[in-house]
C-alpha positions as CSV (number, residue, x, y, z in Angstrom):
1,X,-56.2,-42.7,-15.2
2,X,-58.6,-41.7,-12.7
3,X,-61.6,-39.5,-14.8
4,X,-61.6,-37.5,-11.7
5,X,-58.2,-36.4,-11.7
6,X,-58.3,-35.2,-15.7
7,X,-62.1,-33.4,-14.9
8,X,-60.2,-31.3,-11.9
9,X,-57.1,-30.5,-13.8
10,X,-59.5,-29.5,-17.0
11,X,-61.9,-27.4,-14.3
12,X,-59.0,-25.6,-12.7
13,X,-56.6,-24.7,-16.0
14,X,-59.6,-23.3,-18.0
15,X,-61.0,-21.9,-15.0
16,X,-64.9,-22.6,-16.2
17,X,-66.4,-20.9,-12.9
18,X,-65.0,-17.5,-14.3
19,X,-68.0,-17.4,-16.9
20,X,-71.7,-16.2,-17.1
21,X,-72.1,-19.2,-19.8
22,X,-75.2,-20.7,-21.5
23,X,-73.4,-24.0,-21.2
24,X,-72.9,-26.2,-18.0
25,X,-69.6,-26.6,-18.2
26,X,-67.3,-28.8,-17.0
27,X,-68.5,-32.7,-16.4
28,X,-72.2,-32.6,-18.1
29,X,-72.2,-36.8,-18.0
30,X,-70.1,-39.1,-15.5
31,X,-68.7,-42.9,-16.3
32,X,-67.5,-45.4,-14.1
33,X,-64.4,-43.5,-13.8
34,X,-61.2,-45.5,-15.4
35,X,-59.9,-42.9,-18.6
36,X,-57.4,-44.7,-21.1
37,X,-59.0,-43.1,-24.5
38,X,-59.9,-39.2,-24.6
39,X,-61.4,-38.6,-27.7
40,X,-62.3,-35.0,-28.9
41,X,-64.6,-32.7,-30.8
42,X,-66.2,-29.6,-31.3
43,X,-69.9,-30.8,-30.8
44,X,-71.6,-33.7,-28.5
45,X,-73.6,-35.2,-31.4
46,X,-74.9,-38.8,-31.9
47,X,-72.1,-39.1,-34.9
48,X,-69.5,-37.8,-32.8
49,X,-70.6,-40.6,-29.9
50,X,-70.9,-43.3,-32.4
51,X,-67.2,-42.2,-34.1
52,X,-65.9,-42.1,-29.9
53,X,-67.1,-45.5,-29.3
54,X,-65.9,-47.1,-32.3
55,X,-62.4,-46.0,-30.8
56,X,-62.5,-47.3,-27.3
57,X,-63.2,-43.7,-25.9
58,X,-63.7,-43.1,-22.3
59,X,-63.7,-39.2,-22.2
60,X,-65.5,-37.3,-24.5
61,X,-64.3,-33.5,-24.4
62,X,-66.3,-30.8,-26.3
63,X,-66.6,-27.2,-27.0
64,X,-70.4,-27.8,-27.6
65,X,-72.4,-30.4,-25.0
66,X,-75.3,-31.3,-24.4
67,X,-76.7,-29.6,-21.2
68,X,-77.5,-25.6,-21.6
69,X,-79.8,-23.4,-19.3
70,X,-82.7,-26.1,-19.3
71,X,-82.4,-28.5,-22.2
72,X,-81.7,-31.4,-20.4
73,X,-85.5,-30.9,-18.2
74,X,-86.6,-33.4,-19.8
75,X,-85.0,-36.4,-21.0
76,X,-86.9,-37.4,-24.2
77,X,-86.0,-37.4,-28.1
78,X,-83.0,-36.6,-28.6
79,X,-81.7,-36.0,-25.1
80,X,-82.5,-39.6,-24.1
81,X,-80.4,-40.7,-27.9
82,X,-77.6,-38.9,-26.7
83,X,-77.7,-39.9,-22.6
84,X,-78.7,-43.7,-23.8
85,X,-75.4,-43.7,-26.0
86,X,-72.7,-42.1,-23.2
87,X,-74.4,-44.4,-20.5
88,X,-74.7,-47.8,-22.7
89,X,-70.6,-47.3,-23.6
90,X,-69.5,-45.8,-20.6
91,X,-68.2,-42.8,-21.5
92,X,-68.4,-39.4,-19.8
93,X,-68.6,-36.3,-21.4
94,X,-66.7,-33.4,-20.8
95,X,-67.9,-29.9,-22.2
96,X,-66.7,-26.2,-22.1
97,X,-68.1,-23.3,-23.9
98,X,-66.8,-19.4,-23.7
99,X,-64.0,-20.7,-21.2
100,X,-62.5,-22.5,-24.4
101,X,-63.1,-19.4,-26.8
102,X,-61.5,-17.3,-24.0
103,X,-58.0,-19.3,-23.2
104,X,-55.1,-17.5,-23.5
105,X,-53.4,-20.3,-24.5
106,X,-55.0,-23.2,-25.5
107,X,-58.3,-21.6,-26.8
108,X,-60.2,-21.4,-30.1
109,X,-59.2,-17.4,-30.8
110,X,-55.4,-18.3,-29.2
111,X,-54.7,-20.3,-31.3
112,X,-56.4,-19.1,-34.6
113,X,-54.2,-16.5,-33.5
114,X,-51.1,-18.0,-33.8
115,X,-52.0,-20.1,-36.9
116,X,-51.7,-16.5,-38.4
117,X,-48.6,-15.8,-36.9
118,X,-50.7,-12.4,-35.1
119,X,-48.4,-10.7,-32.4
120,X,-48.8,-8.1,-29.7
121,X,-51.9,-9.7,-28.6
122,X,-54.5,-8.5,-26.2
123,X,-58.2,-9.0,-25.4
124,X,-61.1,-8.3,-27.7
125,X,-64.4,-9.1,-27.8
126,X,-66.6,-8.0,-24.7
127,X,-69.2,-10.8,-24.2
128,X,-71.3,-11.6,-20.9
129,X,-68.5,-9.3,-19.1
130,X,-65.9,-11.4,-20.1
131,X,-63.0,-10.6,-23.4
132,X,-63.0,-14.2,-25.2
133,X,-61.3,-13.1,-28.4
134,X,-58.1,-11.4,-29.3
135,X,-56.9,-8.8,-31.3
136,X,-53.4,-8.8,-32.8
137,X,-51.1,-7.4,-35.4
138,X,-49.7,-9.3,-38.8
139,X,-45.9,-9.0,-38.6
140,X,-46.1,-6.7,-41.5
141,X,-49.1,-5.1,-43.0
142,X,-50.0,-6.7,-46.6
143,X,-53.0,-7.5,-48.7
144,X,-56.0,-8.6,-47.6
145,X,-56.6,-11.0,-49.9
146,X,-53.7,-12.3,-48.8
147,X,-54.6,-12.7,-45.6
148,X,-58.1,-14.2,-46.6
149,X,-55.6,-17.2,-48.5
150,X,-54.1,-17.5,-45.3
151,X,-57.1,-18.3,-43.3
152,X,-58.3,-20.5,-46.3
153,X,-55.1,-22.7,-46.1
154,X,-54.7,-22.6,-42.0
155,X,-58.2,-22.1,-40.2
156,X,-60.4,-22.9,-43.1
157,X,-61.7,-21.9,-46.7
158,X,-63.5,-18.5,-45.9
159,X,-67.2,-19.1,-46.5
160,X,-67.4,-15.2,-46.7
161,X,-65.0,-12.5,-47.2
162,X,-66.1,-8.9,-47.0
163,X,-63.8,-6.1,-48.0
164,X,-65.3,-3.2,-47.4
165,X,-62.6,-1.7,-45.4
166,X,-58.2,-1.1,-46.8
167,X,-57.0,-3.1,-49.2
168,X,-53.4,-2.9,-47.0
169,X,-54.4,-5.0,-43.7
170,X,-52.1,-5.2,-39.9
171,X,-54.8,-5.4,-37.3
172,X,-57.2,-8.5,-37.4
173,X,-59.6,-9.0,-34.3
174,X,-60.9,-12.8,-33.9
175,X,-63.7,-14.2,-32.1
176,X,-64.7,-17.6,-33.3
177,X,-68.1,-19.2,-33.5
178,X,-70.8,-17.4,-34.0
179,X,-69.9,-13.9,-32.7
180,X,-70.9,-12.0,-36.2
181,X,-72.0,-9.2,-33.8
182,X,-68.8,-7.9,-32.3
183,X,-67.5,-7.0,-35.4
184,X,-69.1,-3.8,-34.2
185,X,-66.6,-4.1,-31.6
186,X,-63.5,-3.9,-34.3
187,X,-65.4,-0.7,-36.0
188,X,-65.3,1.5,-33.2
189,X,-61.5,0.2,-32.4
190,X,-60.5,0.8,-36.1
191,X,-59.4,-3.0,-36.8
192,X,-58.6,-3.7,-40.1
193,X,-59.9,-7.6,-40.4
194,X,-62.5,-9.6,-38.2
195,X,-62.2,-12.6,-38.5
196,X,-65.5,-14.9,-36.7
197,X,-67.3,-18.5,-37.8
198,X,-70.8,-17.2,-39.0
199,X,-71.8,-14.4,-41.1
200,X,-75.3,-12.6,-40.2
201,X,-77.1,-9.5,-42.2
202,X,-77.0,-7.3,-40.0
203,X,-73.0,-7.8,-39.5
204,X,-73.0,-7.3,-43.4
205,X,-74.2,-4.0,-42.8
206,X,-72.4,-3.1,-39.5
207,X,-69.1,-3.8,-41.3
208,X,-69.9,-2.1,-44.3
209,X,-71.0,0.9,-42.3
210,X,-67.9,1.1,-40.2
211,X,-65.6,0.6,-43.9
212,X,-64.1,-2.9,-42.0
213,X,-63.0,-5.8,-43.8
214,X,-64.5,-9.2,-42.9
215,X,-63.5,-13.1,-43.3
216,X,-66.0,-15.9,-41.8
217,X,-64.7,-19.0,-41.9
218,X,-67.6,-21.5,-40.5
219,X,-68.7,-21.5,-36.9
220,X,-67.3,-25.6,-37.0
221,X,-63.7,-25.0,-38.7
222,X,-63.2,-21.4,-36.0
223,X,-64.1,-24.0,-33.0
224,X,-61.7,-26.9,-34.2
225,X,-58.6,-25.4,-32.5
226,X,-59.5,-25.5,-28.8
227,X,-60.6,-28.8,-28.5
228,X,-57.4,-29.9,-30.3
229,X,-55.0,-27.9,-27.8
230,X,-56.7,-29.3,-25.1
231,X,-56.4,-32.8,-26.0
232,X,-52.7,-32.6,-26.2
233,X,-52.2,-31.0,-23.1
234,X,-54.3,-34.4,-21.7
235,X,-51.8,-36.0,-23.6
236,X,-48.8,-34.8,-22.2
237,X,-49.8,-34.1,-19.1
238,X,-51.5,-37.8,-18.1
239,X,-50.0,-39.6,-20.7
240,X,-53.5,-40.9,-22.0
241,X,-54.2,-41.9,-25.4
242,X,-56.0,-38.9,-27.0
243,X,-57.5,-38.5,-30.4
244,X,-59.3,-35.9,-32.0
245,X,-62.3,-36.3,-34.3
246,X,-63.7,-34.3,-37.4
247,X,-66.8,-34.8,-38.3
248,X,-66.1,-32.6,-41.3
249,X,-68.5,-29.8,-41.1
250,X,-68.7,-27.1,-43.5
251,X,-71.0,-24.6,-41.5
C-alpha cells in the first residue's frame, strides 16, 4: 500500500486542518513510501521506534510526535536519536494531537465514552476554539464508586478519585490527557463526574470548590483509545497489517 494513499485518507477522515494545535500534525517524517506493517502508539519515543522496528513496521501512527511549534529547529540530542532511528529503518511517522482527542468516532474521549456505555452524547470541553471531549449520561444513575471500578477495569486503574461532589452519579464529562483544567468547565455545567488523564492542584481545588466528583486515570491509559480505533480502521479499510503497541505507562 502506497503511504500516500493511508496519509490522505488519515488527513481527510480526522480532518487535522480544523485545529489551532501545538502539534504538526499529520506526516511529521516521510519513508520510501511502500506500507505493509502500521504499527501504533500513543507517544513517538525511542522505545516505541525500537518495539516498531523489531515488527517490520513501515507506518508509525501517534497521538504524540515528535515535531511541536519549534522543537524540531534543531536537530541535535534527542531529536537527531529519534530522526536517525525512523530514517535508518525506513519508517514514516504519522502523528495527530487534539484532532484525535476530538473524533466523534474514533477518538480518545469517543471511545472512553463508549467503553462506559455513556449515551446522549454531545460536545464538552472548549479548548483553542474547538470542543474535543464529550459529555454524556450513564444509562442509569448509580454510585460513584461504582463508576470509579468501572473506569479501573475498562480505561484504567484511577490514579486519583476525588469525590467531592453526590455520592448518586448520571452525568460524567471526559477529556483525556492532560486537560485537569476543564474540569472548571463541568462545575459551571453541573456534571456529576470528570473524568481526564492528569490530576493538577489547582483542579483539586476547582473541583472541590464547585462540589464535583473527579476520576484521573493517567494521561498514557486516557490516550490509548484513539490510536487503537484508528489502527483498525487502517485495517479494514487497506487491508494492512496493523498492530498496536503498549509501552505500559502508568502516568
Amino acid at each position: 500500500m502506497k503511504l500516500t494513499s493511508i496519509t490522505a485518507y488519515l488527513d481527510k477522515t480526522l480532518a487535522i486542518e480544523a485545529f489551532e494545535d501545538s502539534s504538526h500534525n499529520g506526516l511529521q517524517v516521510a519513508s520510501s513510501g511502500k506500507v505493509k506493517k502500521v504499527c501504533c502508539g500513543v507517544d513517538a519515543s525511542l522505545e516505541f521506534f525500537a518495539k516498531a522496528e523489531a515488527r517490520g513496521a513501515d507506518l508509525l501512527f501517534c497521538h504524540h510526535g515528535i515535531s511541536w511549534g519549534d522543537s524540531l529547529a534543531t536537530i541535535t540530542g534527542l531529536n537527531y536519536q529519534r530522526l536517525s532511528a525512523l530514517l535508518k529503518h525506513d519508517m514514516a511517522l504519522y502523528a495527530c494531537h487534539l484532532p484525535l482527542d476530538a473524533h466523534a468516532t474514533l477518538g480518545n474521549n469517543a471511545q472512553i465514552c463508549r467503553a462506559l456505555g455513556l449515551k446522549r452524547l454531545k460536545p464538552f470541553g472548549m479548548y483553542h476554539g474547538k470542543e474535543i471531549g464529550f459529555e454524556g449520561q450513564l444509562v442509569k444513575p448509580q454510585r460513584f464508586t461504582t463508576l470509579a471500578r468501572q473506569v479501573a477495569d475498562r480505561v484504567g486503574p484511577p490514579l486519583h478519585t476525588w469525590d467531592f461532589g453526590r455520592k448518586t452519579v448520571q452525568r460524567v464529562a471526559v477529556v483525556s490527557g492532560g486537560a485537569a483544567g476543564e474540569i472548571a468547565e463541568a462545575g459551571e455545567k453541573g456534571i456529576d463526574v470528570y473524568l481526564s488523564g492528569e490530576q493538577t492542584l489547582a483542579a483539586y481545588n476547582l473541583a472541590k470548590e464547585y462540589g464535583i466528583n473527579a476520576i484521573f486515570a493517567g494521561h498514557y491509559a486516557t490516550e490509548r483509545f484513539g490510536v487503537m480505533a484508528v489502527g483498525a480502521q487502517l485495517k479494514k479499510r487497506f487491508n494492512v497489517d496493523v498492530e498496536f503497541i503498549d509501552t505500559g505507562i502508568t502516568v
